[in-house]
C-alpha positions in Angstrom: -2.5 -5.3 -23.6 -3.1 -2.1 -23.2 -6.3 0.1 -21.1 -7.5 3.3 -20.8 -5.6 5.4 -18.9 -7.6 6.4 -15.3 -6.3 10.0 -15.4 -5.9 11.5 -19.2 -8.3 8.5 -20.8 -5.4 7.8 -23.8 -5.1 4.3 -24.6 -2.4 3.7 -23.4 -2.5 2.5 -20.1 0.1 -0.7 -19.1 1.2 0.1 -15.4 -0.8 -0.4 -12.1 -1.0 2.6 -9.8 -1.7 2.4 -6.4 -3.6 4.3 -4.3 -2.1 5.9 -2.2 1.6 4.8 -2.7 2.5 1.6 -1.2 5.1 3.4 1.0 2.3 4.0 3.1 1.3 0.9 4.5 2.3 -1.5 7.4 4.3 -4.6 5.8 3.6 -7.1 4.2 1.1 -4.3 2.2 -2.7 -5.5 2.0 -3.2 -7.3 -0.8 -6.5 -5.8 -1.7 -4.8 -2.3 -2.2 -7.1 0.3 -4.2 -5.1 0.4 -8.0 -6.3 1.5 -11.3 -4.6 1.2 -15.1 -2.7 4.2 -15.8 -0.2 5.1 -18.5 3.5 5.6 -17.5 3.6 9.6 -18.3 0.1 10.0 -15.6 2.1 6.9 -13.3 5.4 8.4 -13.4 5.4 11.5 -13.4 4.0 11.7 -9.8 6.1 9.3 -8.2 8.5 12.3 -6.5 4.4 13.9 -5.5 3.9 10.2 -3.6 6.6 10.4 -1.4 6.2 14.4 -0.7 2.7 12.9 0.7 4.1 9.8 1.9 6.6 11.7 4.1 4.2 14.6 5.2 1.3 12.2 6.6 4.1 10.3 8.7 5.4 13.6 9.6 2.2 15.2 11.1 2.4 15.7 14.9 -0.9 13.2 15.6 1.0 10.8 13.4 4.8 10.4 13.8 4.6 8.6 17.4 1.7 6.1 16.3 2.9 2.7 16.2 1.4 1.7 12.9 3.5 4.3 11.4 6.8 3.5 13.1 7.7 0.8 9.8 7.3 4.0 7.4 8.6 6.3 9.5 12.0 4.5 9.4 12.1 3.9 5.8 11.3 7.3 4.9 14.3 8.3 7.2 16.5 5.3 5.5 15.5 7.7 2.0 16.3 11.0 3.7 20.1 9.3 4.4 20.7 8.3 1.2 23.3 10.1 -0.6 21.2 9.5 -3.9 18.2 11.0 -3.0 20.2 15.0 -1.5 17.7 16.8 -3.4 15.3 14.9 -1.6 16.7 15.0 1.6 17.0 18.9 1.5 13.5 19.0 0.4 12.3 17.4 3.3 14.5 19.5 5.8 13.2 22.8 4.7 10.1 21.5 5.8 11.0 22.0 9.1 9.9 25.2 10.5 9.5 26.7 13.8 6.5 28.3 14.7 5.7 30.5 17.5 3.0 29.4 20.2 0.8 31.3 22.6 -1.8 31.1 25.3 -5.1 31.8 25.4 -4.0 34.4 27.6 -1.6 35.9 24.8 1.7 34.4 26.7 4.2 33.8 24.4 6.0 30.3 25.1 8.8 28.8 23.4 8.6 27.8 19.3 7.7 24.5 18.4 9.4 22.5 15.3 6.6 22.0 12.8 6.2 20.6 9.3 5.1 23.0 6.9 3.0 22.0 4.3 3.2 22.6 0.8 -0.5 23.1 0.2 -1.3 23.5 -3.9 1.4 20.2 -4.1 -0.7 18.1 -1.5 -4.0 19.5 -3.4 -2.9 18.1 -6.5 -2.2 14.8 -5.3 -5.3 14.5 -3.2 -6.9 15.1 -6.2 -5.1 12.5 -8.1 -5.8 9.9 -5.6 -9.9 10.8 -5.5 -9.4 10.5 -9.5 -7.9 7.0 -9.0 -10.4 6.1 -5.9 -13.3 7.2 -8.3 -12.5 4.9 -11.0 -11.5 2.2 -9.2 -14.8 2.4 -7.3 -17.4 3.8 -9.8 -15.8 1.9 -13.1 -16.0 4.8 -14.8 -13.2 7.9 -15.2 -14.2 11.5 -13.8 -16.3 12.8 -17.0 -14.3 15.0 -18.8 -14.4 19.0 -17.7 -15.4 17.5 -14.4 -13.6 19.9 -11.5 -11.7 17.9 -8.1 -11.9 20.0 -5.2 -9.9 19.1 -1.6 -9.3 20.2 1.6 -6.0 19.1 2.8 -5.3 20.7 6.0 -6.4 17.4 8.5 -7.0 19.8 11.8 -9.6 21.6 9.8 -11.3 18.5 9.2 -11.2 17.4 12.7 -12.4 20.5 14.0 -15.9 19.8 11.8 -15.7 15.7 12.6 -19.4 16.1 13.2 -20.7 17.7 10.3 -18.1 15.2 8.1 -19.3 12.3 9.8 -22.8 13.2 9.5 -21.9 13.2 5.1 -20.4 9.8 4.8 -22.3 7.9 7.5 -24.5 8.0 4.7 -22.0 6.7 2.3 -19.6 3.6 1.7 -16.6 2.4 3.6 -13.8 0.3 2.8 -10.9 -0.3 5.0 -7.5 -1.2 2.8 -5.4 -1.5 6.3 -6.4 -1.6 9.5 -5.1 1.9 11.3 -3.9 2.9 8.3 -6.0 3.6 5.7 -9.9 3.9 5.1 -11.6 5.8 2.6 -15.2 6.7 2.6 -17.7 7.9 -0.5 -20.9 8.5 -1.6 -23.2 10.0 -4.4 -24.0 13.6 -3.9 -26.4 16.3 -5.9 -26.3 16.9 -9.5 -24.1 13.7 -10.1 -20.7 14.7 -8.0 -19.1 12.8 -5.4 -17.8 13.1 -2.2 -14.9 11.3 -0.7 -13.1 11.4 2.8 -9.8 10.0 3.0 -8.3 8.9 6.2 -4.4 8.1 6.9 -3.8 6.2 10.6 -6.9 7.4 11.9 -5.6 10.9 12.6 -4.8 12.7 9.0 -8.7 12.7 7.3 -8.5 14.4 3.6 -11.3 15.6 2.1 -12.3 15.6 -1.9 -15.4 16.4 -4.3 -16.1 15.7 -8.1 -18.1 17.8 -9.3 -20.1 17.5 -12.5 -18.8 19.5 -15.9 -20.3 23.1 -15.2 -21.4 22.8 -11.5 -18.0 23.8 -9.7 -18.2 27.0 -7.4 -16.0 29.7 -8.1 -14.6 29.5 -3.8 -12.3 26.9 -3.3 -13.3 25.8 -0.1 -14.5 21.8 -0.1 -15.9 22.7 3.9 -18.7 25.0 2.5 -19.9 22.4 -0.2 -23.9 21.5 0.0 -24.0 17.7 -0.4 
């Protein structure tokens, strides 16, 4: 049997996606996992954008020596090494950048190895996943002509932690895996919604839906009136 599809709304829907990937999560994975009907094309096509996330979230400097993310860690490493997945494994070392570092004081000090992010490819699967989250929460798809917005660069967020917590202490929780993942929402003006997404406690994403019509034309999520 078939079911609308959460993402284009075809009937057409016979696969279960999960959201976020199941690569992310401590095993045995909970069994309560957030997952919504999709059809293969919307399900398939974004398996390689999964484990770009995946692998940048376990990557992030507040995240990579947690041990709730030592499991996934090593399995995303066990994928870098195999000689099926090259593409994949040169995709992930060009990540690696170093990046030049100074003192307050204007001292230059010796570069650090970062990760570099690929912004517009994150974006688009944050978005994804707040399209998932909002149907698997709501019971309804986002309306068509509705616009996702997201911020995806976490020390952003935490720099603001006040103002974000002061938004979704006024909304819903749910907790899928303890120190792992939690995802927040709530109702905001004019019908939109806002969620906060939050990877082992230390990698918060941010997202809004916003009604057909009622985008702004800046893209910034951090200036948004809810």
């Amino acid at each position: 049997m078939n079911y609308e599809c959460a993402y284009c709304g075809l009937p057409t829907a016979d696969t279960d996606d999960h959201i976020p990937p199941k690569s992310i999560y401590q095993k045995p994975g909970p069994s309560h996992a957030p997952s919504v009907k999709a059809c293969a094309s919307c399900n398939h096509g974004a398996s390689q954008d999964d484990e770009y996330f995946r692998d940048t979230v376990l990557m992030y400097y507040r995240v990579a020596d947690l041990p709730q993310a030592q499991q996934q860690f090593e399995a995303m490493f066990r994928a870098v090494r195999n000689p099926n997945k090259r593409k994949y494994a040169e995709a992930v070392l060009r990540g690696f950048v170093e990046r030049e570092v100074r003192t307050t004081a204007g001292l230059i000090l010796p570069p650090l190895t970062g990760y570099k992010i690929d912004v517009p490819r994150l974006e688009r699967t944050v978005a994804r996943y707040v399209t998932g989250l909002y149907r698997h929460q709501l019971g309804a798809r986002v309306p068509d002509g509705a616009t996702v917005r997201t911020a995806v660069k976490p020390d952003v967020i935490v720099a603001h932690t006040p103002e974000v917590l002061g938004i979704f202490n006024r909304g819903s929780r749910r907790v899928v895996q303890e120190g792992v993942f939690w995802y927040s929402w709530r109702l905001v003006k004019d019908g939109g919604s806002a969620w906060l997404l939050v990877f082992f406690d230390a990698f918060p994403l941010l997202g809004i839906v916003y009604p057909p019509g009622k985008a702004p034309a800046e893209r910034v999520v951090a200036r948004l009136a809810v």
